[in-house]
C-alpha positions in Angstrom: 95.5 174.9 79.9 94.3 177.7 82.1 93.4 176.9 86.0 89.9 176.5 87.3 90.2 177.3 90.8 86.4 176.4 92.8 87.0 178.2 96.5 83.6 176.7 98.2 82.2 176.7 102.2 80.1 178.1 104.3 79.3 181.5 105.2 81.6 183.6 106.6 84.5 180.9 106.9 86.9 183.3 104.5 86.2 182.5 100.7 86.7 186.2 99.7 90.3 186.8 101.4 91.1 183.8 99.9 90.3 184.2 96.1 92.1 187.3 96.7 95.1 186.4 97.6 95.2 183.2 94.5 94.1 185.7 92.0 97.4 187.8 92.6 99.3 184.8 92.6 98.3 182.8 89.3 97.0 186.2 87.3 93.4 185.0 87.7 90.0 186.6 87.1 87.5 186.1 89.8 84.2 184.8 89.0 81.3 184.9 91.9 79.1 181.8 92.4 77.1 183.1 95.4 73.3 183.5 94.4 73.0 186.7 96.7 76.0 188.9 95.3 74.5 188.6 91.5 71.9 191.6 92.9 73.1 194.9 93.0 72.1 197.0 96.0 72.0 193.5 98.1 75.6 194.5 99.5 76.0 194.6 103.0 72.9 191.4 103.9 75.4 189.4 101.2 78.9 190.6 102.7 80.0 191.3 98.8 83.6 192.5 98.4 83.5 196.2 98.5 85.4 197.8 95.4 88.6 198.1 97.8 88.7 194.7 98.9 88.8 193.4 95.3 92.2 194.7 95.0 91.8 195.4 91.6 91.2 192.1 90.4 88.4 191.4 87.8 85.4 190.4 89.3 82.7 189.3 86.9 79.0 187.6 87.6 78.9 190.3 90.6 76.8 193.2 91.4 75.0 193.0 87.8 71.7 191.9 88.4 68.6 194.7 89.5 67.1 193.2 92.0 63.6 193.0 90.7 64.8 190.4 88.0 64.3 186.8 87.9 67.8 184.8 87.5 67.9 180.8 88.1 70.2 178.2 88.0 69.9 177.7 84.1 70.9 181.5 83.5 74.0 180.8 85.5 75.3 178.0 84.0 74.9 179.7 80.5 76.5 182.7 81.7 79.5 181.3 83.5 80.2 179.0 81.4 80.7 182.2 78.6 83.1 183.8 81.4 85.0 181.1 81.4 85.6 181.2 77.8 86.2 185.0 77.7 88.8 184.5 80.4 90.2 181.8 78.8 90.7 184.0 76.0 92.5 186.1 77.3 95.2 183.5 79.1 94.0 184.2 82.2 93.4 181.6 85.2 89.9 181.4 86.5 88.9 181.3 90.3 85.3 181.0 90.7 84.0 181.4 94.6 81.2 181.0 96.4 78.8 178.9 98.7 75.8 178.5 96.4 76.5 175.0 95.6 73.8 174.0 93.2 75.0 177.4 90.6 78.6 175.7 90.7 78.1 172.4 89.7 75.4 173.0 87.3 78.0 175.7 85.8 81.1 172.9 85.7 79.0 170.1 85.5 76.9 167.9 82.7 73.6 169.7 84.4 70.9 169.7 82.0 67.3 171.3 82.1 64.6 170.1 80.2 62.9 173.8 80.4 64.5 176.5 80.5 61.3 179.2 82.5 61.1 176.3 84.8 64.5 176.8 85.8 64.9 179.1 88.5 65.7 176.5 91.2 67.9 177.6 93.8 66.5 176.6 97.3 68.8 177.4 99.4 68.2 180.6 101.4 64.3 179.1 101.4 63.1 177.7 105.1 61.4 174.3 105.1 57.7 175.9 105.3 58.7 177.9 102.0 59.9 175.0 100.0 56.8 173.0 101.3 54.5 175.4 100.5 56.0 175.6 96.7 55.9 171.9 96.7 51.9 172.0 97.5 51.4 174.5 94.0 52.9 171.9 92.3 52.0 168.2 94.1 48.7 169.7 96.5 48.4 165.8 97.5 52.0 165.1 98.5 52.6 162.6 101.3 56.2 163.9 101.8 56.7 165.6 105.4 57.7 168.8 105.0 60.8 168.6 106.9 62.5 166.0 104.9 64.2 169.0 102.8 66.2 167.0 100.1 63.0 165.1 99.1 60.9 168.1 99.1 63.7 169.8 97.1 64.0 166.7 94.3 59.7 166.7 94.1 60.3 170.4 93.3 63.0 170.2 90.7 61.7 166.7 89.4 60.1 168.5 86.3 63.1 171.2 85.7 66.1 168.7 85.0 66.5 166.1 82.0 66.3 162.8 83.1 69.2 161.2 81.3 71.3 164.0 83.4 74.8 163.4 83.6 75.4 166.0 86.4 78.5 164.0 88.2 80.1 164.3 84.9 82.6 167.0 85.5 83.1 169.3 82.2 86.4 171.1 83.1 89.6 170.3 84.8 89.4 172.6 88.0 90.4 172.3 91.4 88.0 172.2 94.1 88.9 174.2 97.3 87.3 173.9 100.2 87.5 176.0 103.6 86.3 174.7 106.8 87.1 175.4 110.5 85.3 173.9 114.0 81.7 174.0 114.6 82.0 176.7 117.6 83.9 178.7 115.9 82.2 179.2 112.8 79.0 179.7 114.4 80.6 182.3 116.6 82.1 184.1 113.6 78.8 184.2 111.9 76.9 185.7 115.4 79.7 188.4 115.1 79.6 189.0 111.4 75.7 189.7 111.5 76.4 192.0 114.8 78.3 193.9 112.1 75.8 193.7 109.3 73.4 195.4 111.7 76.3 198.3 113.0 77.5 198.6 109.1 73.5 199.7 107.6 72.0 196.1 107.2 68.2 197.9 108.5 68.7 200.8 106.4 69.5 199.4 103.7 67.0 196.6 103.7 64.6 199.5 104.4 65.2 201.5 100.9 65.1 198.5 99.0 62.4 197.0 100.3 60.3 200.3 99.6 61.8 200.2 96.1 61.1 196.4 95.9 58.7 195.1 98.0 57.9 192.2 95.5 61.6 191.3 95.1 62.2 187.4 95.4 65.4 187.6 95.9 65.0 190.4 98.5 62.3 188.4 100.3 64.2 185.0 100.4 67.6 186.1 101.2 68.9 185.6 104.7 69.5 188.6 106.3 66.7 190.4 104.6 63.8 188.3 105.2 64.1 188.6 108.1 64.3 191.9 108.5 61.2 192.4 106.5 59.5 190.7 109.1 60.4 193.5 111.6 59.8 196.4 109.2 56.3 194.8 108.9 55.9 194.9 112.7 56.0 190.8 113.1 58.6 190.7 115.1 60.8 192.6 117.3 64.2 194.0 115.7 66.2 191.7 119.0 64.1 189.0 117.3 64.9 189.6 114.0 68.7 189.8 114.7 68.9 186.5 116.3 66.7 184.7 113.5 69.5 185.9 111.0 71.9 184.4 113.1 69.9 180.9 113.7 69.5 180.5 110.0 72.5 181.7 108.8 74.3 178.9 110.8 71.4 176.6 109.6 72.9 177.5 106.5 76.0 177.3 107.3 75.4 173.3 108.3 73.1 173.1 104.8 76.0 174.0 102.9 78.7 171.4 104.5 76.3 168.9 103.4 75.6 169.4 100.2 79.3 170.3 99.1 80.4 167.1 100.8 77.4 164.9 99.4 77.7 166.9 96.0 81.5 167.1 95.0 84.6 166.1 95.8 86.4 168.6 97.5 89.9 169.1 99.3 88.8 170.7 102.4 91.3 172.7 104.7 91.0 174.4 107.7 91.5 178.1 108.2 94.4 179.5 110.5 92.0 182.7 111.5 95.6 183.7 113.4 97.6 183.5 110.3 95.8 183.6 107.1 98.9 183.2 105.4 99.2 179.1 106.1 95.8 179.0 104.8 97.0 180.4 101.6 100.7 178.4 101.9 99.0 175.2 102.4 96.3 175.7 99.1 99.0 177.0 97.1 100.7 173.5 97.2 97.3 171.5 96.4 96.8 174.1 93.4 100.5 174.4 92.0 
């Protein structure tokens, strides 16, 4: 039986080096399970592996999507799921990475959906006042506080997923992979990686596209471009827009420890930032 490799964690921690490196080693195909880097054009906001840093090595559910298109959770599941055959096919081992938790486990997981338009359910890059505010379209007399995110986030989805869901059933026999290092320095890591962002084009390109899409949902919920939106639209100040990317992407950051702790069961291990390579030595025993 072919691998199934999941490499999850937050933002930034080193998901991408990593599937790398085990797709050389066990003649994998890569499969992306971040909810940002399905868009094309959505590159340097998403930090997607450029061409180069793929290596070579088959990427697929990447860069495929325009923005301007609707894609949920339901769309993913069918769509990995057919990768995974394809690969499979073709004797390949299959290492799927990313940090959007929900599009994982519904892919590997018994997750059903009742309805398939009512699908598009991935909450993640939404702040507290957005979720709230699509919880009021759908429950205008709600008595849940607004800040209680995972009850606001079940009222939202109560209608879109069968009840007799199965979803801690797990489907395949993969390996779950997860990368973690200390508070402090992940959050400095991310402060420096969206310093970057801004030096590598983020305004620009968040410009263009947002004059070609200026009703794109995922351009307008994605951290790093909301926020920028903002400033093009003369809300805030570009220093304030750069520091709100950085305050929610390591609100994210926290988000995403939860859920993948509270969610699956994961192997976590902690990245040598000063020698990658006892990263990849110590994974390469829990997946051999």
């Amino acid at each position: 039986m072919n691998k199934i490799i999941v490499i999850v964690g937050p933002t930034g921690v080193g998901k991408t080096k990593l599937s790398i490196e085990l797709a050389k080693r066990y003649d994998a195909e890569i499969i992306n399970g971040d909810s940002i880097q399905i868009y094309k054009d959505l590159n340097i906001g998403s930090a997607k592996a450029t061409i180069e840093e793929r290596e070579g090595i088959p990427h697929h559910l990447l860069d495929f999507k325009n923005i301007d298109e609707e894609y949920s959770v339901y769309d993913y599941q069918k769509d990995c799921r057919n990768k995974i055959d394809e690969i499979r096919k073709r004797n390949k081992n299959i290492i799927i990475v990313g940090g959007t938790g929900l599009y994982i486990k519904a892919a590997l997981f018994d997750y059903r959906f009742n309805k398939e338009e009512k699908s598009n359910n991935n909450y993640e890059n939404y702040t507290n006042d957005e979720l709230y505010n699509i919880l009021l379209e759908k429950e205008p007399n709600t008595l849940i506080h607004k800040n209680n995110r995972q009850r606001v986030i079940r009222a939202i989805e109560k209608e879109n997923i069968n009840e007799n869901n199965n979803c801690n059933d797990l489907l395949y026999d993969a390996i779950f992979i997860g990368l973690t290092t200390d508070r402090e320095n992940l959050y400095d890591i991310i402060n420096k990686r969206v310093d970057i962002m801004i030096n590598s084009g983020l305004i620009e390109e968040t410009k263009e596209l947002y004059n070609k899409y200026p009703n794109s949902k995922a351009l307008n919920t994605a951290i790093g471009y909301k926020e920028l939106i903002e400033y093009l639209n003369n809300n805030i100040t570009l220093d304030e827009a750069i520091e709100l990317i950085k305050k929610n992407s390591r609100r994210y950051a926290k988000r995403q420890y939860t859920w993948f702790n509270n969610q699956i069961d994961i192997d976590w291990f902690d990245v040598d930032y000063d020698n990658f390579d006892n990263t990849i030595t110590n994974v390469t025993k829990r997946c051999d």
